[in-house]
ROSE-4610 file (N, C-alpha, C; in Angstrom, 1 decimal, always signed):
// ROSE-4610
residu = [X/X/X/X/X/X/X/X/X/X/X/X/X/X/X/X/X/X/X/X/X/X/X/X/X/X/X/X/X/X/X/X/X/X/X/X/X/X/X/X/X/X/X/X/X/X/X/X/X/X/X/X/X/X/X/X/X/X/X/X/X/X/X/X/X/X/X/X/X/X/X/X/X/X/X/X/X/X/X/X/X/X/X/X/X/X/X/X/X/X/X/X/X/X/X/X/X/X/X/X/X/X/X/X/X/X/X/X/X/X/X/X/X/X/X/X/X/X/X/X/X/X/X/X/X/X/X/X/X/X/X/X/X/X/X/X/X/X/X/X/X/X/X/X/X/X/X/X/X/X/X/X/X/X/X/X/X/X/X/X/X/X/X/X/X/X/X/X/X/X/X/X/X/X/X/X/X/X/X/X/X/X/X/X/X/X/X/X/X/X/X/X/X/X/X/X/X/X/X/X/X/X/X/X/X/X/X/X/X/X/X/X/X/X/X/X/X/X/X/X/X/X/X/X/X/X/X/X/X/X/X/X/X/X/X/X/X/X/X/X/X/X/X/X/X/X/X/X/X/X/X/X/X/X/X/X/X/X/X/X/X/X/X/X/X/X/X/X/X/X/X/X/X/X/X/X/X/X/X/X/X/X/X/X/X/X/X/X/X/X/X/X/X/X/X/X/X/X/X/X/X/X/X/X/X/X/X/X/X/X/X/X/X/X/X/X/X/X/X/X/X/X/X/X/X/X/X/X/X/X/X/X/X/X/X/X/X/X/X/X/X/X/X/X/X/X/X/X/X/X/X/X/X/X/X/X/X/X/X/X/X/X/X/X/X/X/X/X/X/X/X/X/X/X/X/X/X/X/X/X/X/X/X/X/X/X/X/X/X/X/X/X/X/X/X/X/X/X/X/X/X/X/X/X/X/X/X/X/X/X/X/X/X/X/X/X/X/X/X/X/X/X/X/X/X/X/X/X/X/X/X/X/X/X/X/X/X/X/X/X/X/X/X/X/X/X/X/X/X/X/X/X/X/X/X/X/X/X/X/X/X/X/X/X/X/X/X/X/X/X/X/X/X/X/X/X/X/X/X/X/X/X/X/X/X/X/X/X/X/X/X/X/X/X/X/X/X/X/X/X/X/X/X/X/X/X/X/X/X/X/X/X/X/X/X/X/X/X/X/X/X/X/X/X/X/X/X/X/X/X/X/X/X/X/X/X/X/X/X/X/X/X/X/X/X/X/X/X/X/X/X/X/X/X/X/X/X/X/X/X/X/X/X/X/X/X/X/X/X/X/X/X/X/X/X/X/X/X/X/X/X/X/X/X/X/X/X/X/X/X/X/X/X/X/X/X/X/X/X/X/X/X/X/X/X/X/X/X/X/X/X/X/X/X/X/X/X/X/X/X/X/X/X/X/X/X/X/X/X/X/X/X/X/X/X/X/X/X/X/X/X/X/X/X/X/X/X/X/X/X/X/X/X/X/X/X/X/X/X/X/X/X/X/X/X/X/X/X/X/X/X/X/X/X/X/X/X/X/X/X/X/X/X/X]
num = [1/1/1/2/2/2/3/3/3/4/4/4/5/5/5/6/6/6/7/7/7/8/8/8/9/9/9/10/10/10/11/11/11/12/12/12/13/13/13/14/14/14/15/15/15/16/16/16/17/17/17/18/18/18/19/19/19/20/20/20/21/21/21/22/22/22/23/23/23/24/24/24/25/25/25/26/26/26/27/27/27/28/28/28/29/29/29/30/30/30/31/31/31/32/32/32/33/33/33/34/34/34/35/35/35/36/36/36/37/37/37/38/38/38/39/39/39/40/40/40/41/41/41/42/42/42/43/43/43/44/44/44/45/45/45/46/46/46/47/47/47/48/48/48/49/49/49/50/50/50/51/51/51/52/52/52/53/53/53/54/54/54/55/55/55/56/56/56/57/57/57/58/58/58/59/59/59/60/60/60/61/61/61/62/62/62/63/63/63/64/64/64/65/65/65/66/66/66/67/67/67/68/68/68/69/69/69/70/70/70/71/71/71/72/72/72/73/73/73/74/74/74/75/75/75/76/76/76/77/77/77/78/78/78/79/79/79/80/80/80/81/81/81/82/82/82/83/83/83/84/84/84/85/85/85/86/86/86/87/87/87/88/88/88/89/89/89/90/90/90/91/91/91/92/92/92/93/93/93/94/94/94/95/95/95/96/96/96/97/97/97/98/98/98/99/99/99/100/100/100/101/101/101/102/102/102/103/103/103/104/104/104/105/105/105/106/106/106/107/107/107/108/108/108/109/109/109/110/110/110/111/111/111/112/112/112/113/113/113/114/114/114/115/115/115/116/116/116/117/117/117/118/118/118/119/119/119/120/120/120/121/121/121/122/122/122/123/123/123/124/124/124/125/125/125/126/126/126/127/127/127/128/128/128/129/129/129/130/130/130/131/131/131/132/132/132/133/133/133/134/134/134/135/135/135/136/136/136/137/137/137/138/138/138/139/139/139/140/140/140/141/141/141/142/142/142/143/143/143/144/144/144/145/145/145/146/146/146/147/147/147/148/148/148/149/149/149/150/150/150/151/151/151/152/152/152/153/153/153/154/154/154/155/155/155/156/156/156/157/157/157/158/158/158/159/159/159/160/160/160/161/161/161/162/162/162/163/163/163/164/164/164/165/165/165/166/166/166/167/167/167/168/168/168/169/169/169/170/170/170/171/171/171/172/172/172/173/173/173/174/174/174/175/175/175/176/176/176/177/177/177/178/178/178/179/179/179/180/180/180/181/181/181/182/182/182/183/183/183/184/184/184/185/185/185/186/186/186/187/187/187/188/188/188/189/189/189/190/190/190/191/191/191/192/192/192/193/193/193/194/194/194/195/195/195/196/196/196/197/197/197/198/198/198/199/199/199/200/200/200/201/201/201/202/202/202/203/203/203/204/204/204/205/205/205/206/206/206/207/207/207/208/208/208/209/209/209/210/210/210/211/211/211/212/212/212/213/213/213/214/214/214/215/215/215/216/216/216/217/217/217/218/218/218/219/219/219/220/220/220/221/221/221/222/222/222/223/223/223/224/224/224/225/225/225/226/226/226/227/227/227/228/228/228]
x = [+44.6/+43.8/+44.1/+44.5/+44.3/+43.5/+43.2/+42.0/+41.7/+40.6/+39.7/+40.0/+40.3/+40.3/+39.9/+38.0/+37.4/+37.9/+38.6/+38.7/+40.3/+41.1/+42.3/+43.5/+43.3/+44.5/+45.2/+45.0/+46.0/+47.1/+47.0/+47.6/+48.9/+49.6/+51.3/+51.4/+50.5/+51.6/+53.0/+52.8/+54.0/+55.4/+55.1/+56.5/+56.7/+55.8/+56.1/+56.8/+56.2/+57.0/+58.8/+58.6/+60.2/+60.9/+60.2/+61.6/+61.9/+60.6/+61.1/+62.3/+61.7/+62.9/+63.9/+64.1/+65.5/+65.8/+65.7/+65.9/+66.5/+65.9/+65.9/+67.8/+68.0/+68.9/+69.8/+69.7/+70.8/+71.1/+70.1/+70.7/+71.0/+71.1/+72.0/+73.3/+73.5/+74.8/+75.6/+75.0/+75.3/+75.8/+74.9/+75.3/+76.5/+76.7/+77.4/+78.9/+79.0/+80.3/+80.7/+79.9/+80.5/+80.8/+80.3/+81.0/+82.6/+82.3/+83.5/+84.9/+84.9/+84.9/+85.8/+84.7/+85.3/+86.2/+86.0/+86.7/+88.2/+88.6/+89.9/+90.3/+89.6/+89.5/+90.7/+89.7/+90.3/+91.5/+92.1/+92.8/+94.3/+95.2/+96.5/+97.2/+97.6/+98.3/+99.6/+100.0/+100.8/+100.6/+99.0/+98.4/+98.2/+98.0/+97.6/+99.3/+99.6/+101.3/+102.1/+102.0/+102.2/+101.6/+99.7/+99.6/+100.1/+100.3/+100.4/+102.2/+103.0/+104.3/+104.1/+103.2/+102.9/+102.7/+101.6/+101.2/+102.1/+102.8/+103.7/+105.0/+105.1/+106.1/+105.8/+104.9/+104.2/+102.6/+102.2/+100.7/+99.6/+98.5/+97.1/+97.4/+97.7/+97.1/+97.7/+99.2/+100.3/+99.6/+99.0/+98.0/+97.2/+96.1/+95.0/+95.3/+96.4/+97.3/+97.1/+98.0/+98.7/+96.9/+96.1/+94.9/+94.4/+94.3/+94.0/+94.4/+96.0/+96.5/+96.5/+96.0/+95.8/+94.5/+93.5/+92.4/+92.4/+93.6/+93.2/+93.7/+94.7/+95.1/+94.4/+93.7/+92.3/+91.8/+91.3/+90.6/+90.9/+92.2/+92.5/+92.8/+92.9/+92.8/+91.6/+90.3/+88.7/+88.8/+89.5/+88.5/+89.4/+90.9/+91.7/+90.8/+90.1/+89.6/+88.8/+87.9/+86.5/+86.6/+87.6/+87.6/+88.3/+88.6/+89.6/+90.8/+91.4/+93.2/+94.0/+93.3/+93.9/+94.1/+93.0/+93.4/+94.3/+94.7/+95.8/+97.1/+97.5/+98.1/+98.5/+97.0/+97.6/+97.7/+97.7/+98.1/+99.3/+99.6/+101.1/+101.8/+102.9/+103.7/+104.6/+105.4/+106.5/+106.1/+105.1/+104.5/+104.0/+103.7/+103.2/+104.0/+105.6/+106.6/+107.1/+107.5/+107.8/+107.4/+106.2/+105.2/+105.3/+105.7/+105.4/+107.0/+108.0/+109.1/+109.4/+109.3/+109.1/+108.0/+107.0/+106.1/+107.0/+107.6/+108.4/+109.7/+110.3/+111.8/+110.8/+109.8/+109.3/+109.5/+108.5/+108.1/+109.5/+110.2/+112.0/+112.3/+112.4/+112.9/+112.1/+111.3/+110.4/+110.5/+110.2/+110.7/+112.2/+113.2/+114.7/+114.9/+114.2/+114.5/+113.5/+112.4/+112.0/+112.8/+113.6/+114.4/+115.8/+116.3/+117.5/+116.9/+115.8/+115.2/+115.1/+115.3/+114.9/+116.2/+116.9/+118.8/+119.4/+119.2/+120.4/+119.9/+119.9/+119.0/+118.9/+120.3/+120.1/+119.2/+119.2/+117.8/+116.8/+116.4/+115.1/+114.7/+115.8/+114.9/+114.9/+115.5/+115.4/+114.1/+114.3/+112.3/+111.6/+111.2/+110.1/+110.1/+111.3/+111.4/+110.9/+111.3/+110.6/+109.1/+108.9/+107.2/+106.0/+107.4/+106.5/+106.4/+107.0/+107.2/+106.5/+105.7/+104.0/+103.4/+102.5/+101.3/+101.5/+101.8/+101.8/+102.8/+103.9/+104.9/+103.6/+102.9/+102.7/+101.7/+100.8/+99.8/+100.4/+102.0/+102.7/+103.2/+103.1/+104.0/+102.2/+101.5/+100.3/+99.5/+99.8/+99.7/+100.4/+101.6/+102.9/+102.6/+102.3/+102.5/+100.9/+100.2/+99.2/+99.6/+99.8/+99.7/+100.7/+101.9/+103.1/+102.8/+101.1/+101.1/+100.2/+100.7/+100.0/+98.9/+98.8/+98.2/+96.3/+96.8/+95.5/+95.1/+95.5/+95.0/+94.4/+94.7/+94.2/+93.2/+93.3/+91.4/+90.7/+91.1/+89.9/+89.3/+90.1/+89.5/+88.6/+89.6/+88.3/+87.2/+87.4/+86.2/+84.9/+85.2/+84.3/+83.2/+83.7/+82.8/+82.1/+82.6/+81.4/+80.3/+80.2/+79.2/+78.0/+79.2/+78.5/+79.4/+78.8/+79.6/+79.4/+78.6/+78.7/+79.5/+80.1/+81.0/+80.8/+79.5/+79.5/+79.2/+78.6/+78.4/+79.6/+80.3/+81.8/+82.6/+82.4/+83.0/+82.2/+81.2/+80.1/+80.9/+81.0/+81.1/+82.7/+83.6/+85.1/+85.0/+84.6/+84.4/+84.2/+82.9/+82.7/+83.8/+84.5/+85.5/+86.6/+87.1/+87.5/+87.3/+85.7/+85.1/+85.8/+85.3/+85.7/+86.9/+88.1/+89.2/+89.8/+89.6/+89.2/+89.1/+88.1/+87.3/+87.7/+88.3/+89.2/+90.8/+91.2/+92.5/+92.7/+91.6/+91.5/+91.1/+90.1/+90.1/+91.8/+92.5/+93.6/+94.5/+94.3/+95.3/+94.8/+93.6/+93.1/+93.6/+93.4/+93.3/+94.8/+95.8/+97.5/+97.6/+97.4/+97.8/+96.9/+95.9/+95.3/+96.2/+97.3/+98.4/+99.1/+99.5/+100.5/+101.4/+101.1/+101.7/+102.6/+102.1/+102.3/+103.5/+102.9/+103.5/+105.1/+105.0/+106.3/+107.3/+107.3/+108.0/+109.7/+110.6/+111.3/+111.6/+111.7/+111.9/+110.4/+109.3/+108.5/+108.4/+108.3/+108.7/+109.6/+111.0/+112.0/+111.2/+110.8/+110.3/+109.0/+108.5/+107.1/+108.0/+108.6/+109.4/+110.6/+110.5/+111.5/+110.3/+109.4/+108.0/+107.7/+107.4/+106.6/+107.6/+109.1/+109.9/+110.0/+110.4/+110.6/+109.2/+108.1/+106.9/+106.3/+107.0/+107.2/+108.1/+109.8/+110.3/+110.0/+109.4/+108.7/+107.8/+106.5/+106.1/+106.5/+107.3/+108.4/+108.8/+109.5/+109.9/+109.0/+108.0/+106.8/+106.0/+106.3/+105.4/+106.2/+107.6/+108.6/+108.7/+108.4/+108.9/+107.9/+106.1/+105.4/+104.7/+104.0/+103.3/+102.1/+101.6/+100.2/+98.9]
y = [+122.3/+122.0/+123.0/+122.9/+123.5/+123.9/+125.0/+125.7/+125.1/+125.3/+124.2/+123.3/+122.3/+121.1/+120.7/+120.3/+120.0/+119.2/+117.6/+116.7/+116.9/+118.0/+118.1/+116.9/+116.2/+115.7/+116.3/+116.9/+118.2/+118.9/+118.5/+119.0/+118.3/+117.6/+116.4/+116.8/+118.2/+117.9/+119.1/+120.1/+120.9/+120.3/+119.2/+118.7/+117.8/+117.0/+116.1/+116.9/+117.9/+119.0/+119.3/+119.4/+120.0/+118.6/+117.8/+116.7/+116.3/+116.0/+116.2/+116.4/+118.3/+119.0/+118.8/+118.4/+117.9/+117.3/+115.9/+114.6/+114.8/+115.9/+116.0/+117.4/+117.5/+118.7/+117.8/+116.5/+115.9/+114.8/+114.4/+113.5/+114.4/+115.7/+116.4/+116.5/+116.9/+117.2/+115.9/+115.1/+113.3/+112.9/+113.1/+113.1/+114.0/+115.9/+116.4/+115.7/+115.6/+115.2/+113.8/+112.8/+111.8/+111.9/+112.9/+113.7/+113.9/+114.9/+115.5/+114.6/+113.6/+112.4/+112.0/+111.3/+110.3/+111.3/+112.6/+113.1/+112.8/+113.6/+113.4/+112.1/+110.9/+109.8/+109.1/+109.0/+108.7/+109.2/+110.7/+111.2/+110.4/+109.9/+109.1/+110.6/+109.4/+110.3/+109.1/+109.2/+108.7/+107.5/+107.5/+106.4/+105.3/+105.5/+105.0/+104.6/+105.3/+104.8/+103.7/+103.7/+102.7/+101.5/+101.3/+100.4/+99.5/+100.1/+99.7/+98.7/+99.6/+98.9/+98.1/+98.0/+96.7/+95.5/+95.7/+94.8/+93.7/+94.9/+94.3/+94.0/+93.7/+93.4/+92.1/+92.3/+91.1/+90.7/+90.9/+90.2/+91.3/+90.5/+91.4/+91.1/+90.4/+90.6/+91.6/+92.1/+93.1/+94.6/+94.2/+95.7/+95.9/+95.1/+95.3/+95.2/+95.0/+95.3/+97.1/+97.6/+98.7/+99.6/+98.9/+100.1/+100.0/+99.1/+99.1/+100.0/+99.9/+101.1/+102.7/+102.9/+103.8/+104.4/+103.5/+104.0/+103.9/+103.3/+103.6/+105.0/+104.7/+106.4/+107.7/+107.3/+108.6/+108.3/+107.5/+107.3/+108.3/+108.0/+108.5/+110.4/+111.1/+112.0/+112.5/+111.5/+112.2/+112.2/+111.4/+111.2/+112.4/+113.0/+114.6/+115.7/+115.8/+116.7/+117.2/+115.4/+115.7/+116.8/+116.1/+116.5/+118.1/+118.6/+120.0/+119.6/+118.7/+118.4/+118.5/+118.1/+118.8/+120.2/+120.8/+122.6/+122.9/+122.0/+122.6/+122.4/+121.1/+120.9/+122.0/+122.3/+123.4/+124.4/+124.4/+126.3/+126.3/+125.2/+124.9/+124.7/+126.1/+125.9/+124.8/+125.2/+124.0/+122.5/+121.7/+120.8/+120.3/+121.4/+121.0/+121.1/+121.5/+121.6/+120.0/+120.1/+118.7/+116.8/+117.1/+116.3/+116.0/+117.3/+117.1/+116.8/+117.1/+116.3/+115.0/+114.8/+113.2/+112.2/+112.5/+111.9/+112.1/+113.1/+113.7/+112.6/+112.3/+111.4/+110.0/+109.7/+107.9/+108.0/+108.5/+107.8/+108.6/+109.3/+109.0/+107.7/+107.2/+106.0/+105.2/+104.9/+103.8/+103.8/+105.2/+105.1/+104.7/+105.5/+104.6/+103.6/+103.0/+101.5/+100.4/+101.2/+100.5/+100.7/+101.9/+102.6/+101.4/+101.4/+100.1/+99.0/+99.0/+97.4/+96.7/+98.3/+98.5/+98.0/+98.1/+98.3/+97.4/+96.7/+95.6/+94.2/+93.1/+92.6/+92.0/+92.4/+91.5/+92.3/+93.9/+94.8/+94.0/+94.1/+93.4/+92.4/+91.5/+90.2/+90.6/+90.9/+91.6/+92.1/+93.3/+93.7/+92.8/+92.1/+91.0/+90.4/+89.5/+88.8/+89.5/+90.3/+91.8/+92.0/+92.0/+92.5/+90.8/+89.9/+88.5/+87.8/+88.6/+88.4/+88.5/+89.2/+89.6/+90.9/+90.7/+92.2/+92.8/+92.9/+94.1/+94.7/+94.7/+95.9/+96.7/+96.2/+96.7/+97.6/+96.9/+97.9/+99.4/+98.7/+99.7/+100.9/+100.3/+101.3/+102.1/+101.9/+102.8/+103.6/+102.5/+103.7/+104.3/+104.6/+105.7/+106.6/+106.3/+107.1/+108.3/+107.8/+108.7/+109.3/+108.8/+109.8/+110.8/+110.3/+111.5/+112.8/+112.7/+113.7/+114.4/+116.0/+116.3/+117.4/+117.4/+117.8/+117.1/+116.0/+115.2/+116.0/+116.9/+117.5/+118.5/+119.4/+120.4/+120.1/+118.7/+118.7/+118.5/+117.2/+117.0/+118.2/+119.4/+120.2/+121.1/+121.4/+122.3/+121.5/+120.2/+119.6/+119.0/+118.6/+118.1/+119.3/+120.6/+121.3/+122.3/+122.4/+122.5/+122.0/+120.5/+119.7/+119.8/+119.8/+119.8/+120.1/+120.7/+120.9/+119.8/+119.1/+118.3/+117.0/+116.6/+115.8/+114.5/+114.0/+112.4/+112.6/+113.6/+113.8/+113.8/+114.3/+114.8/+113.3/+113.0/+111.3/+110.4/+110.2/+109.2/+110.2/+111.3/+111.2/+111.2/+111.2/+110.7/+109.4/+108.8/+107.4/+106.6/+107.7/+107.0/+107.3/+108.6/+108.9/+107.5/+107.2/+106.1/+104.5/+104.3/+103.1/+103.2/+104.6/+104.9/+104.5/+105.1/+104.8/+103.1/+102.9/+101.4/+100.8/+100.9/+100.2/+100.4/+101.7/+102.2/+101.2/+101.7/+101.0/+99.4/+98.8/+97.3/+97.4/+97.9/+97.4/+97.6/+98.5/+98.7/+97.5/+97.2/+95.9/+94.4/+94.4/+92.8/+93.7/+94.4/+94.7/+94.4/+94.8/+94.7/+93.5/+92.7/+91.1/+90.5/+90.7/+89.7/+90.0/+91.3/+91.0/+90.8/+89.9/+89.9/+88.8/+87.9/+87.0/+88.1/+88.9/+89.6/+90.9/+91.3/+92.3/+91.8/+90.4/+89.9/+89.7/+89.7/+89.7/+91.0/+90.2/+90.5/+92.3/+92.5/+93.7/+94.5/+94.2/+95.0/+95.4/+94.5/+94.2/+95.4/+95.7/+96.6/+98.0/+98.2/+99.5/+99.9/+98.9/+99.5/+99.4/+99.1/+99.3/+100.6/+100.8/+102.4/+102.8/+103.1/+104.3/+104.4/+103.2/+103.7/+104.1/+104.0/+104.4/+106.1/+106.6/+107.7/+108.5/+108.1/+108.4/+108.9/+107.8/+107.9/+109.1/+109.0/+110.5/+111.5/+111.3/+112.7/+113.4/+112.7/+113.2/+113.6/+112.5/+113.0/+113.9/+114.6/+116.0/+117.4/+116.9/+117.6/+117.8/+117.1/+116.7/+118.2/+117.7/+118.3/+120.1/+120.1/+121.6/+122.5/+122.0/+122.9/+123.3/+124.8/+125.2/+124.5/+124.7/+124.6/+124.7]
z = [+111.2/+110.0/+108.8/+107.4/+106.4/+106.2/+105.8/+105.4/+104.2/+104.4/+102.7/+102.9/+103.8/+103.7/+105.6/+105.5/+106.8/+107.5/+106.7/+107.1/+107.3/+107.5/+108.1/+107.2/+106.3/+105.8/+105.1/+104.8/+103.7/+104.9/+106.3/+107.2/+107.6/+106.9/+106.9/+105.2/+104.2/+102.9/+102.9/+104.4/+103.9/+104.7/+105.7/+105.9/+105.1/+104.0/+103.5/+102.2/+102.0/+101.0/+101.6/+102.0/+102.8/+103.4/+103.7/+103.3/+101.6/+100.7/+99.7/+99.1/+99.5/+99.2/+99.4/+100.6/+101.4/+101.1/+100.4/+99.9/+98.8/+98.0/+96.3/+96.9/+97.5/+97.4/+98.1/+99.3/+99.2/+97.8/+96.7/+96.6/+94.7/+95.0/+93.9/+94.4/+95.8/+96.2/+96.5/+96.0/+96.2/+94.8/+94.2/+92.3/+92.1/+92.7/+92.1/+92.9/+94.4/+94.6/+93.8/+93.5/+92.4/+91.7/+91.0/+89.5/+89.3/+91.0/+90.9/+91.6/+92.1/+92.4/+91.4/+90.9/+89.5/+88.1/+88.4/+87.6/+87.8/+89.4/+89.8/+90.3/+90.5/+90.7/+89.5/+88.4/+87.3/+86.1/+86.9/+86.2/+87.2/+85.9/+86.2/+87.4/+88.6/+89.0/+90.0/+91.2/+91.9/+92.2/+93.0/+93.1/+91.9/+90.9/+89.7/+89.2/+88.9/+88.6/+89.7/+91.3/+92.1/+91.8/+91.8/+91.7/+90.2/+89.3/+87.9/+87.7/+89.3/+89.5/+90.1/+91.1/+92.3/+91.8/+90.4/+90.1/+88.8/+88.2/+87.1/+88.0/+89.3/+90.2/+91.2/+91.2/+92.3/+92.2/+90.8/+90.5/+90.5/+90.2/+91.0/+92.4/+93.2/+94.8/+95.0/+94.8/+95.7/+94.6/+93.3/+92.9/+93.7/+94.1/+95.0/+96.3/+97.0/+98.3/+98.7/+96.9/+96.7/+97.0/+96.2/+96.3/+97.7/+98.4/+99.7/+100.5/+100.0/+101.0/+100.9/+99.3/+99.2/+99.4/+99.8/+100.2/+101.6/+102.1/+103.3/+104.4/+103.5/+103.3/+102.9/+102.7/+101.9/+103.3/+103.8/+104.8/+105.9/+106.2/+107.4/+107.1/+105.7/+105.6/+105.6/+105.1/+105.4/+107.2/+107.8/+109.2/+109.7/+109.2/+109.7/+108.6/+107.7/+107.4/+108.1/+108.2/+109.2/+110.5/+110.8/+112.6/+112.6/+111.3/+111.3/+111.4/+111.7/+112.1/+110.0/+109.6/+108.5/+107.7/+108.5/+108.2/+108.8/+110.2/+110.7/+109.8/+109.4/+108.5/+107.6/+106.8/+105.7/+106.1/+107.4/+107.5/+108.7/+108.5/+109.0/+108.0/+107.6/+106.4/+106.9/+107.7/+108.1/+108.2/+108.5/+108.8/+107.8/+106.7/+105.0/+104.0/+104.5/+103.6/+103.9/+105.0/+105.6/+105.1/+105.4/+104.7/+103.4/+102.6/+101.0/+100.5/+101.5/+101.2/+101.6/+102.5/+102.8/+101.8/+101.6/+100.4/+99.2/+98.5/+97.5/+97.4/+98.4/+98.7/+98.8/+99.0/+99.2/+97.5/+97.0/+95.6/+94.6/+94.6/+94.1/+94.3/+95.6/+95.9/+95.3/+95.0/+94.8/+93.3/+92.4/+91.2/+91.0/+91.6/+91.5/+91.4/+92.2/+92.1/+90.6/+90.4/+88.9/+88.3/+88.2/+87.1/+87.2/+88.2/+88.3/+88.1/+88.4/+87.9/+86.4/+85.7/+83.8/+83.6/+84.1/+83.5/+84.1/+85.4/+86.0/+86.4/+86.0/+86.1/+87.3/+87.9/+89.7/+90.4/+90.0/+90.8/+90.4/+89.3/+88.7/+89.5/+89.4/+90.2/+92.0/+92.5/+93.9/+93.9/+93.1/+93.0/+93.2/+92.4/+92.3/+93.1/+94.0/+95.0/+96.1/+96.5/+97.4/+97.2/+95.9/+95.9/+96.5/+95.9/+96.2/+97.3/+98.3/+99.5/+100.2/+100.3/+101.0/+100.4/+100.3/+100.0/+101.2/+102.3/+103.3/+102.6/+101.8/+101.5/+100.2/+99.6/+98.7/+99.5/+100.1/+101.2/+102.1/+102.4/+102.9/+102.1/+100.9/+99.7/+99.6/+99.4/+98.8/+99.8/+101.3/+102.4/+102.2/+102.6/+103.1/+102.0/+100.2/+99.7/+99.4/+99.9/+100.4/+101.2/+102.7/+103.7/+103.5/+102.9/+102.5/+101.1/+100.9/+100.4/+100.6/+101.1/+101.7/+101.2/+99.8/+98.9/+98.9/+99.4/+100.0/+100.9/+102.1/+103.0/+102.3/+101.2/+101.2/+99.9/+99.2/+98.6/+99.3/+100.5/+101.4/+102.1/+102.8/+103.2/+102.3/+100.7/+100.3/+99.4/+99.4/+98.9/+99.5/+100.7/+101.3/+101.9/+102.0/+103.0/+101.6/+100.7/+99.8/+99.9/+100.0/+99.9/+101.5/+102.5/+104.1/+105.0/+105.9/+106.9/+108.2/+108.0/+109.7/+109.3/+111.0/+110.3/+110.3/+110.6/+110.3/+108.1/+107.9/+106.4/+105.6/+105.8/+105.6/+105.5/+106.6/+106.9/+105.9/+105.6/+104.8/+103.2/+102.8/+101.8/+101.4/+102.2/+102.5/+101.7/+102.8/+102.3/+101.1/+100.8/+99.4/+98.1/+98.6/+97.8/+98.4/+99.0/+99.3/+98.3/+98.4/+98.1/+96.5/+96.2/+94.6/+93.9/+94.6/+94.5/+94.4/+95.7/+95.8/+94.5/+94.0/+92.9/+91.5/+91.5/+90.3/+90.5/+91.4/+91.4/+91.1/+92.2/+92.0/+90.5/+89.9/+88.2/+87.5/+88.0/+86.9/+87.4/+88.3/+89.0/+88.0/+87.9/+87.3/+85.9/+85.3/+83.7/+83.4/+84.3/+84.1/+84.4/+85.4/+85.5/+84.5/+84.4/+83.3/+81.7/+81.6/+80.2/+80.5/+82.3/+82.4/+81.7/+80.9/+79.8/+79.4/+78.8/+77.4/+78.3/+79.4/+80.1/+80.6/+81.1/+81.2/+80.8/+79.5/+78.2/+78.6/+78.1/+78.9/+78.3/+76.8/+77.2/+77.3/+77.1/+77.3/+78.9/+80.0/+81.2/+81.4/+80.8/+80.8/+80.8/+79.4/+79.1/+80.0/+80.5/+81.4/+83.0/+83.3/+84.3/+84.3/+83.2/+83.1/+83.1/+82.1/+82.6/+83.8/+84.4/+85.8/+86.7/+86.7/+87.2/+87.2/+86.0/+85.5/+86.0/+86.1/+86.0/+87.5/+88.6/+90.0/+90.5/+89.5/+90.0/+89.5/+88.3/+88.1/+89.0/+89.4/+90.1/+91.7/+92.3/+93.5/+93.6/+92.0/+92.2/+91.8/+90.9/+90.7/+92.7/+93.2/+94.5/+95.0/+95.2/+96.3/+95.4/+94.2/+93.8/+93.6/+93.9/+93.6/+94.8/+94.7/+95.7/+96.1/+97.0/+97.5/+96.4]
């Protein structure tokens, strides 16, 4: 019983105080990781450049293929953060040099071939025919090029344990960084097919297929030449 209080109800307000609390402290650290989220989320990077080629190659479905697979690729790096298998990663130089060249040599290739696609037109149509062939290549092009980078291992590891250390928490907010992505990508895929009238046009078609080309080896070799 609470003192000063005979009839004992005043005796459930300090756990009701401390979940509170608890509620009010997870759902700041819930607000700040979205923040931080949608910052890097939205800043143009590999992912964002792929799908923008997927889609100006083979539609919205093979863009929204391409985001699939890059979120599912996030996926599988929260559920190796979670579990620690991706610290091992980063503190395996050899195994994280490895990694970051193999991801580094996919998206060269993938940009090469926009880049031949801008200049010859039998590449060009090869592309397309290729991309129109099924959305599993495009799902495969946006997995592979997640998991081949292994730069992914070392935000998930130092981002997520900021927020928590246990790991079904870790996993739930993986995820959402997942859902996020998801949802960012699939919008840039309808916003590109919905110009794609306008995008098809034969030399604009050219010049947005040299950018995202150029734009893909850039970062391939930006991937493969910098540190940790």
């Amino acid at each position: 019983m609470v003192p000063g209080r005979a009839d004992g109800v005043g005796s459930f307000d300090l756990p009701n105080d401390e979940g509170t609390a608890r509620l009010n402290v997870v759902t700041r650290d819930l607000l700040a990781f979205v923040g931080v989220a949608a910052l890097v989320i939205v800043t143009p990077g590999q992912d964002t450049a792929l799908t923008i080629r997927n889609t100006l190659s083979g539609g919205r479905r093979n863009g929204v293929f391409t985001a699939w697979g890059v979120a599912s690729g996030q996926a599988a790096w929260t559920v190796a953060a979670s579990a620690g298998i991706a610290a091992l990663l980063v503190a395996s130089e050899r195994a994280f040099v490895a990694l970051k060249l193999v991801g580094a040599a996919y998206l060269v290739y993938l940009g090469a071939r926009s880049l031949l696609g801008a200049f010859r037109r039998r590449e060009r149509r090869e592309i397309a025919s290729t991309a129109s062939a099924g959305s599993w290549i495009a799902y495969r092009q946006g997995l592979v090029s997640n998991l081949g980078n292994p730069k992914m291992a070392v935000f998930f590891t130092s981002l997520l344990p900021q927020f928590t250390t246990s790991f079904v928490a870790m996993l739930a907010l993986g995820l959402v960084f997942c859902t996020m992505t998801l949802s960012w990508l699939t919008a840039y895929a309808f916003a590109v097919a919905k110009a794609g009238d306008f995008l098809r046009r034969s030399r604009v078609r050219r010049v947005l297929d040299a950018l995202t080309g150029a734009v893909l080896v850039a970062l391939g070799l930006r991937l493969a030449t910098e540190r940790r």
